[in-house]
C-alpha positions in Angstrom: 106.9 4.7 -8.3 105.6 7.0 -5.7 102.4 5.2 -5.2 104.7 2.4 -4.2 105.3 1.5 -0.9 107.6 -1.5 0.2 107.4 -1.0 3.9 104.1 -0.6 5.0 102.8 -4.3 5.8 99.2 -4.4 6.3 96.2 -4.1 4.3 92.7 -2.4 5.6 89.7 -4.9 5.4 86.1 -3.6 4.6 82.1 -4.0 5.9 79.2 -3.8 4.1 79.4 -0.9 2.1 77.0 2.3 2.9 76.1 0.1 6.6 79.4 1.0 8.6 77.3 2.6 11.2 75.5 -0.6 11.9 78.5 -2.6 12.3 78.0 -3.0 15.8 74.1 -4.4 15.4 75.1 -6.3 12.4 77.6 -8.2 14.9 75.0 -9.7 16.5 73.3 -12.2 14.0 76.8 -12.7 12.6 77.9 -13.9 15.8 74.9 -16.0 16.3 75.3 -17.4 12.4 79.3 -18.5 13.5 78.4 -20.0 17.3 75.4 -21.8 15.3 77.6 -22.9 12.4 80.5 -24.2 15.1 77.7 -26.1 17.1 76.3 -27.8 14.2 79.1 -29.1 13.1 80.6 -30.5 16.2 77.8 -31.7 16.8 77.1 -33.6 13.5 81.2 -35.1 14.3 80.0 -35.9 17.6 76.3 -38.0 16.8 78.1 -39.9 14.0 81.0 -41.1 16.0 79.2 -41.7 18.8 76.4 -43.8 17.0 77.3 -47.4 15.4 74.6 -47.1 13.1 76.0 -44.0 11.8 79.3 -46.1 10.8 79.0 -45.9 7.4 80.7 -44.4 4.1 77.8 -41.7 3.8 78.2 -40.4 7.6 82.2 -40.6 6.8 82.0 -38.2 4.1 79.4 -35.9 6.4 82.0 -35.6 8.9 84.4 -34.8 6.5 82.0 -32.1 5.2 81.4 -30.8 8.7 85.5 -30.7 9.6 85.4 -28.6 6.5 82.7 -26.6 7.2 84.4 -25.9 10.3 87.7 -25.0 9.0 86.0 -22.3 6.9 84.6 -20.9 9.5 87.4 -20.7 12.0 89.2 -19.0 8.6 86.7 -16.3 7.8 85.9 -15.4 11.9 89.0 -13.8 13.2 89.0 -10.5 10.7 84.8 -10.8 10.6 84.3 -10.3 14.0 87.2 -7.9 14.5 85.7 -5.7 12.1 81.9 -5.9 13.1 82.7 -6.5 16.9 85.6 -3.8 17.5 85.7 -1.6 14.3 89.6 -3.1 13.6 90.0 -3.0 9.9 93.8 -2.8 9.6 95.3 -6.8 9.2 99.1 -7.2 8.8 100.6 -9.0 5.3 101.5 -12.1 6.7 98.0 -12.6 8.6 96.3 -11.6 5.6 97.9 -14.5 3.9 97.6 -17.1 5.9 94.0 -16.1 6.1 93.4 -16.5 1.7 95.3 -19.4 2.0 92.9 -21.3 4.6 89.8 -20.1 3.1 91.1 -21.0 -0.4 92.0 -24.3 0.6 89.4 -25.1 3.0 87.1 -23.7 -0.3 88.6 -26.4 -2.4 88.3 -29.4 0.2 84.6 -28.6 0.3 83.5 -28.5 -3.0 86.3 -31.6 -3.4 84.1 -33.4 -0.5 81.1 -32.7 -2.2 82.1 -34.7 -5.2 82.7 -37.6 -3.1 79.7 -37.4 -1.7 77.7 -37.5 -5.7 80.0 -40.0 -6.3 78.9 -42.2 -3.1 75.4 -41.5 -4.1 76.1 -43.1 -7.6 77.7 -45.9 -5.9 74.9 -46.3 -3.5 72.1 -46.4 -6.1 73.9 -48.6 -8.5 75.2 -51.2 -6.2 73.4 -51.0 -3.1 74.3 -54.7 -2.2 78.1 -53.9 -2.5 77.7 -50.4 -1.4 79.7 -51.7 1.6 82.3 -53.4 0.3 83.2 -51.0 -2.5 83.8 -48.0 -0.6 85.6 -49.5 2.3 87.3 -47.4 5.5 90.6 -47.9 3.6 89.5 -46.3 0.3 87.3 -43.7 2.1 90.9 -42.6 4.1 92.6 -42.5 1.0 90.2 -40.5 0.0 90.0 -38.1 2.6 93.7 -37.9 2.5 93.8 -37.3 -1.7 91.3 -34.5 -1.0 93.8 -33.0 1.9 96.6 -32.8 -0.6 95.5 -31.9 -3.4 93.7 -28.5 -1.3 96.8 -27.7 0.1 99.2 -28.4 -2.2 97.1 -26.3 -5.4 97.2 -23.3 -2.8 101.0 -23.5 -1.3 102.1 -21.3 -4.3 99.5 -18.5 -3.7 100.7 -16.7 -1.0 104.1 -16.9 -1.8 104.0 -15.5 -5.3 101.6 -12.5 -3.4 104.3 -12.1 -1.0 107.0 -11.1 -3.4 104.9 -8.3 -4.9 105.4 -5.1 -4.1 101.8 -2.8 -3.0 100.8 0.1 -3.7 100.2 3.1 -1.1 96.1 2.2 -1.5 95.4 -0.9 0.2 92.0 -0.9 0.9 90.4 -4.2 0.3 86.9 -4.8 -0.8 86.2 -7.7 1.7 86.0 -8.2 5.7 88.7 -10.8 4.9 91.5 -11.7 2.5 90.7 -13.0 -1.0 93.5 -14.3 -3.4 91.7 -11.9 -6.2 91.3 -8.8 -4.2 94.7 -9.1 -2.6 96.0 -9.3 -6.0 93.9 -6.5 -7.5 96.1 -3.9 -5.2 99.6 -5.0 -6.6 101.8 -2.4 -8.4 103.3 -4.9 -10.8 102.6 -7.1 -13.6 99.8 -10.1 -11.8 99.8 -11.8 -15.0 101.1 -14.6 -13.7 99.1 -14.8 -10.6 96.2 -14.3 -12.6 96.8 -17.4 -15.0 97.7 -19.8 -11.8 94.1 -18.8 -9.8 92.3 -18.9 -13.1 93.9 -22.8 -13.3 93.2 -23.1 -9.9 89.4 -22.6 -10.1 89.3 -24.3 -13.3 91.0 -27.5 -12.3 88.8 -27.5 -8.6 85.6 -26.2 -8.8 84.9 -25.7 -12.7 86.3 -29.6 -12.8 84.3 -30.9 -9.5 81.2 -28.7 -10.5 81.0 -30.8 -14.1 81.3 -33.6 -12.5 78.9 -33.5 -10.2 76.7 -32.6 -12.6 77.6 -35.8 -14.2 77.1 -37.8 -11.3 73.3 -36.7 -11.3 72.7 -37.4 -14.6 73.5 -41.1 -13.8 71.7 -41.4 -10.7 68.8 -40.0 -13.0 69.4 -42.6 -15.5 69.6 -45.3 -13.0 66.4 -43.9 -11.1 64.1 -43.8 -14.4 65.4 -47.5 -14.8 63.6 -48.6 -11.5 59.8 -50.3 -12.2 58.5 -49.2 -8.6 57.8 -45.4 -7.8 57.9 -45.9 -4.4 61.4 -47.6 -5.0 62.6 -44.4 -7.4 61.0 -41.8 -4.8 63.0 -43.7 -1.9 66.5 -43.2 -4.1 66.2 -40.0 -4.7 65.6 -39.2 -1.3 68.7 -39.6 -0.4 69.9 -37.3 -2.6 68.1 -34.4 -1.3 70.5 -33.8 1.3 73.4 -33.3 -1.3 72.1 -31.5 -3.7 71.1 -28.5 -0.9 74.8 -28.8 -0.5 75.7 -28.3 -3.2 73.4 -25.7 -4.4 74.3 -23.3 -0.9 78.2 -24.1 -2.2 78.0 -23.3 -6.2 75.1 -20.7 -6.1 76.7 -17.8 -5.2 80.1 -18.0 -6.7 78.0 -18.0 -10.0 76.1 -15.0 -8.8 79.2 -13.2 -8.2 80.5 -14.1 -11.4 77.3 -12.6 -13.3 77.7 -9.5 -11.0 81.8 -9.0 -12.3 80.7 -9.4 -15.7 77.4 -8.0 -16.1 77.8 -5.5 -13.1 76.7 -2.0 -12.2 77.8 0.8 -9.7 76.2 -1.5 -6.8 78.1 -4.4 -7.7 80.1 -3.3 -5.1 77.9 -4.5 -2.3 76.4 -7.0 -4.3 79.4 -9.0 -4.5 81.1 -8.7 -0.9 76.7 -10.4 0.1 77.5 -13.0 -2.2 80.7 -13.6 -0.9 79.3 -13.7 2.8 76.5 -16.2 1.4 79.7 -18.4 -0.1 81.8 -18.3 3.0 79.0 -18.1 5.5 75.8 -20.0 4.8 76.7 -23.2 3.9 78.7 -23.7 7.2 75.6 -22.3 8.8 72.8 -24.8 6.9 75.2 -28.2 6.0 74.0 -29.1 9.4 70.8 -28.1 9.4 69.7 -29.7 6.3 71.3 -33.0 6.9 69.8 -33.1 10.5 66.1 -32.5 8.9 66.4 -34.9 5.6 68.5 -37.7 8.3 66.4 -39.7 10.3 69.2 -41.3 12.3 70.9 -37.4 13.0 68.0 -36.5 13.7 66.5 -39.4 16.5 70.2 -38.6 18.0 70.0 -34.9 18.4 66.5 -35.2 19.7 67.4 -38.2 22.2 70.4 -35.5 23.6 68.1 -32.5 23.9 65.4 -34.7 25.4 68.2 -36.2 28.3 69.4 -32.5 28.4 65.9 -31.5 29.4 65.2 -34.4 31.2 68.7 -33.8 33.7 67.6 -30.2 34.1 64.1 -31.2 35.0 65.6 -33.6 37.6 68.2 -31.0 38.9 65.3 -28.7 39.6 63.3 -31.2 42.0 66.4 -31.9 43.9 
């Protein structure tokens, strides 16, 4: 009972292991990554409501992706840049989390908003000439709303079951921000129970969405092979491009990481806190990116703004 300690309230968060000396020069592109990842997305939210043409379930669901995108960001950045910017490690209970439960939720919306999107590409493909009329702003709201609540009200528990458990002295996490797993790891009691409910959690989110995006593909291949033209099946599956980056930047490295728990060596250690960066980080950073490449429309927009932007300057420069 020693080891335990009911009034300390903070946990320590951690780098890169091995780099801590570099934290400072290692702020620099992670900085960049967050100020490009917040740009991108505001800006995708911006050229979608601010283009008509853009008014349509598929853009709906992008902005949706990008608000989440966002969220994830703004939940991961405070303790990130604290650490890597200022050397601050030490993050009181209560911050800590609040900080699992936005990037646990925000988590969730994502890969929930991704299976929207496969199943708007089914939709799409099988009945483009009611595309419109099936997936109407009403349902799409309901939608967005269903996604909302089920995010938040699957994580509501988490935190307060970790908040009645006591800690032990050594509360050195193994991330540069709070995780419902390695929060729970530094509990001096019995987590069987916590365990079970973010095993059910994952299961009934991403194992769940995951198989069913998987599903969604295999009858948007079906539907494509059915198609006489080539041109017409290449055209189809175009679209798709954009969503299945998506969704391979979301579910990549959480199955990495898993390999790495199970099948892991003394440098798992590292291996797993650069997965988790590449989960938490990258597709915040490249959701924009690749939908402004594989979109036509995103992409005339953002090219007509930097084009004016230039232009103005250009202009302010002669007067």
């Amino acid at each position: 009972m020693s080891d335990i300690n009911h009034t300390d309230t903070s946990f320590f968060l951690t780098g890169l292991p091995g780099l801590e000396t570099l934290h400072a020069w290692l702020s620099i592109p992670l900085c960049a990554m967050y100020v490009a990842s917040l740009v991108g997305n505001s800006l995708i939210l911006w050229v979608v409501s601010s283009e008509p043409s853009l008014h349509q379930p598929m853009y709906y669901f992008l902005s949706m992706l990008a608000v989440t995108d966002l969220g994830l960001s703004a939940s991961t950045l405070p303790t990130m840049l604290t650490i890597y910017t200022l050397g601050l490690r030490k993050v009181a209970v209560d911050v800590c989390l609040a900080q699992l439960f936005f990037i646990h939720t925000f988590s969730i919306m994502e890969s929930s908003v991704l299976l929207t999107m496969a199943f708007d590409r089914v939709v799409a493909i099988s009945n483009p000439l009611r595309y419109g009329t099936i997936l109407t702003s009403p349902r799409i709201a309901t939608l967005g709303l269903a996604i909302v609540v089920r995010s938040i009200s699957l994580h509501i528990p988490a935190p307060i079951m970790l908040k009645k458990l006591p800690y032990c002295r050594h509360r050195l996490l193994s991330h540069s921000y709070c995780l419902h797993p390695d929060v729970m790891k530094l509990a001096c009691a019995d987590t069987s129970v916590n365990s079970a409910y973010g095993l059910f959690v994952v299961l009934s989110t991403l194992g769940v969405d995951s198989v069913l995006i998987v599903l969604s593909y295999g009858l948007i291949l079906q539907m494509v092979l059915s198609i006489a033209s080539k041109a017409e099946r290449l055209k189809a599956l175009n679209t798709c491009v954009s969503h299945i980056c998506s969704v391979l930047l979301f579910y990549i490295p959480p199955i990495g990481l898993s390999m790495i728990h199970r099948f892991g060596n003394q440098a798992s250690l590292s291996s797993s806190v650069v997965f988790s960066y590449l989960h938490y980080l990258t597709p915040p950073l490249l959701n924009p990116i690749v939908y402004t490449i594989k979109t036509k429309q995103i992409r005339m927009k953002m090219l007509r703004l930097f084009w004016w932007s230039g232009t103005s300057n250009r202009d302010k420069e002669h007067n």
